[in-house]
N, C-alpha and C positions, 0 to 999 in steps of 0.2 A: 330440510334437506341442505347440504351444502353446496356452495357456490361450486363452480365449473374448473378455478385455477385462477393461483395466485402468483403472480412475477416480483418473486423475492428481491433481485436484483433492481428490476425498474420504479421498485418501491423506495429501494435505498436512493437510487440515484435524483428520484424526486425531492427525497428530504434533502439530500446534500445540497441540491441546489439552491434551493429556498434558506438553511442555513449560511452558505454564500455570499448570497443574493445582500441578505441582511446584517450581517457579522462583519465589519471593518476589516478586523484580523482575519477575515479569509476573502475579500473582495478580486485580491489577485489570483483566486483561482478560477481555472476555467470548467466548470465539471462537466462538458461535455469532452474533455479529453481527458477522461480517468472512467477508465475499462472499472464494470461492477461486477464481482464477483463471488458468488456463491459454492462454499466448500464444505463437504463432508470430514467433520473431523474421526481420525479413525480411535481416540478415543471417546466414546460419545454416552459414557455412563455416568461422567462427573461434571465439574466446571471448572476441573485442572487441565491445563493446557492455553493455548490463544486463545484471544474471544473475534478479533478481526487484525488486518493487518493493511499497510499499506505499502506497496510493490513501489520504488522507483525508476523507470527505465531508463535514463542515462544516469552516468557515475556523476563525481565530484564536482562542482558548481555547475552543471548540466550538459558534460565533455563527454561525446561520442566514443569515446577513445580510454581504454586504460590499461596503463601496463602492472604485471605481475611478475615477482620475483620468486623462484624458486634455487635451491640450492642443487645441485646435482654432484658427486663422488665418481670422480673420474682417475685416472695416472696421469702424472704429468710427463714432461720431455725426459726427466732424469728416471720414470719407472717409476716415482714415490706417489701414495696416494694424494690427493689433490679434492679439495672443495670447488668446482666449478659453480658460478654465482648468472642465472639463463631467464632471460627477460623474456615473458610471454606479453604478445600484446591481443586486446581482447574488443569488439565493437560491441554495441549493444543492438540486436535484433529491433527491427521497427516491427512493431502491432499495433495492428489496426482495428477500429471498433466495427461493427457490422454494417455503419453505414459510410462505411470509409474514414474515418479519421483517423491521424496519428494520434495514439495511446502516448501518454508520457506518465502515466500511473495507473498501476490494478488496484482496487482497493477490494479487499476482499474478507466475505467474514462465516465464520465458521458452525455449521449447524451441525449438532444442535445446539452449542455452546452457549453462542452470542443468543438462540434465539431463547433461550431459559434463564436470562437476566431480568433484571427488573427492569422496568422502562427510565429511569432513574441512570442507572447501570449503561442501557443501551446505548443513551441519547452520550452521555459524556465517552464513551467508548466510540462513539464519532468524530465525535469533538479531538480525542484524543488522536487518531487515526489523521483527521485533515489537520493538523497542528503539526506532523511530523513531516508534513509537505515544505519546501522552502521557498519562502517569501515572493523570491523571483519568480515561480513557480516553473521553472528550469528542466524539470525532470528528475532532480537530486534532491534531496531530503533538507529538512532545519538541521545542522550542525550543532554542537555547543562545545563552546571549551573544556578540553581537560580529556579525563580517560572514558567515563560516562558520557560516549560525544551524540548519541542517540538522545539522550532526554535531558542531560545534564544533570541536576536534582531531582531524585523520582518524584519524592512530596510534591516541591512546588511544580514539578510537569501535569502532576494528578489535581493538584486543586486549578492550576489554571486551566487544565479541561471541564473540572465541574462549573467552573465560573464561565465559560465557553454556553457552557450548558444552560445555564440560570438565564442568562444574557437572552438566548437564543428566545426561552419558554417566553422573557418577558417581550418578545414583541407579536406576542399572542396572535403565532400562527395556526394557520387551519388544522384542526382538529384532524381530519381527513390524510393532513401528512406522514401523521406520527400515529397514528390508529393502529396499524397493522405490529408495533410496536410493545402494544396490549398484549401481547398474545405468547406463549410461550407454544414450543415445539409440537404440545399434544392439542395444544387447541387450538391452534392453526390445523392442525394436520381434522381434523373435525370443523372447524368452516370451512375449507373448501377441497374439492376432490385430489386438488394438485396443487404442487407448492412446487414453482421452477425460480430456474434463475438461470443466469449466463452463468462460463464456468473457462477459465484462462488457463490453461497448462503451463506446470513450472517452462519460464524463458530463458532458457541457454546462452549464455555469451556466445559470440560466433568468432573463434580466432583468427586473426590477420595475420601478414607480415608488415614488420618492421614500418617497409616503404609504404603500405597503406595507411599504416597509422599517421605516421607522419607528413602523410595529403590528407587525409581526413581532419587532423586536428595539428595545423603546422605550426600552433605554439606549444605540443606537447609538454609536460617537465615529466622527467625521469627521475 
């Protein structure tokens, strides 16, 4: 018979930490402030598409605060048309974890996608996910130079998640952490009755004016 229910999310959040815990390269994180999350992906026939993701909640170097540019087509004084150039500025919503805390990352992974990987697959698909977190662990992401600022080089982003990976397995954690791992979508869904997880709703920037932005974050740059 199968077990009663399984907590996809507090599953994840386990292994993250114990990854953490042990991994130099991620010792500055905190992973009790990174919201777990579990998504239905709405195409759920292949394994095109995302496998997991990681959400930052404040913008660039961890600033509450960012403004956006859009263009607007107006008339001008003389009657001729006119490019109007109209600065929005935007806060980032605070989210909190169930037990109160400020969230500063969702990390969330997609079923059935992520769960019909190999475990191979899965574990560096972690790795890859807390890698994109930035160093300070700020709320804002790792950067890289250039136009590819998300990963920089895909290759070497990809192999230094497997190397993340290798690292991890060699300091021969408990069995128990990564088990649930084993299992893809049909045979999870056949050990146990229920298969939950916590689940974050897309977060909306929440627009300011001007004057708030510029008390919330009073060394703005424009």
């Amino acid at each position: 018979m199968p077990n009663d229910r399984f907590d996809y999310t507090e599953a994840l959040h386990r292994l993250c930490r114990d990854i953490c815990r042990k991994l130099s390269e991620f010792r500055n994180i905190d992973t009790e402030l990174i919201g777990y999350s579990f998504s239905l992906a709405r195409n759920t026939a292949t394994r095109v598409g995302g496998w997991a993701s990681v959400t930052p909640l404040r913008f660039e170097n961890g600033s509450s605060v960012t403004v956006k540019e859009r263009l607007r087509r107006t008339i001008d004084q003389s009657g001729k048309p006119a490019i109007l150039r109209v600065r929005m500025y935007y806060k980032t919503p605070i989210v909190y974890s169930l037990d109160g805390r400020e969230l500063l990352y969702i990390f969330d992974v997609m079923a059935p996608r992520f769960l019909n990987l190999s475990v191979t697959e899965k574990i560096n698909t972690v790795m890859h996910e807390l890698y994109h977190i930035d160093p300070r662990f700020n709320g804002d992401v790792r950067r890289f130079p250039g136009h590819n600022w998300q990963h920089g080089n895909m290759k070497a982003y990809e192999a230094k998640a497997a190397s993340l990976g290798r690292q991890w397995l060699a300091t021969e954690p408990d069995p128990r952490l990564y088990d649930f791992l084993k299992y893809n979508a049909e045979e999870l869904r056949a050990k146990y009755t229920r298969i939950v997880g916590a689940k974050f709703r897309k977060i909306p920037l929440v627009p300011i004016t001007e004057e708030e932005a510029f008390r919330l974050e009073p060394g703005l740059r424009i």
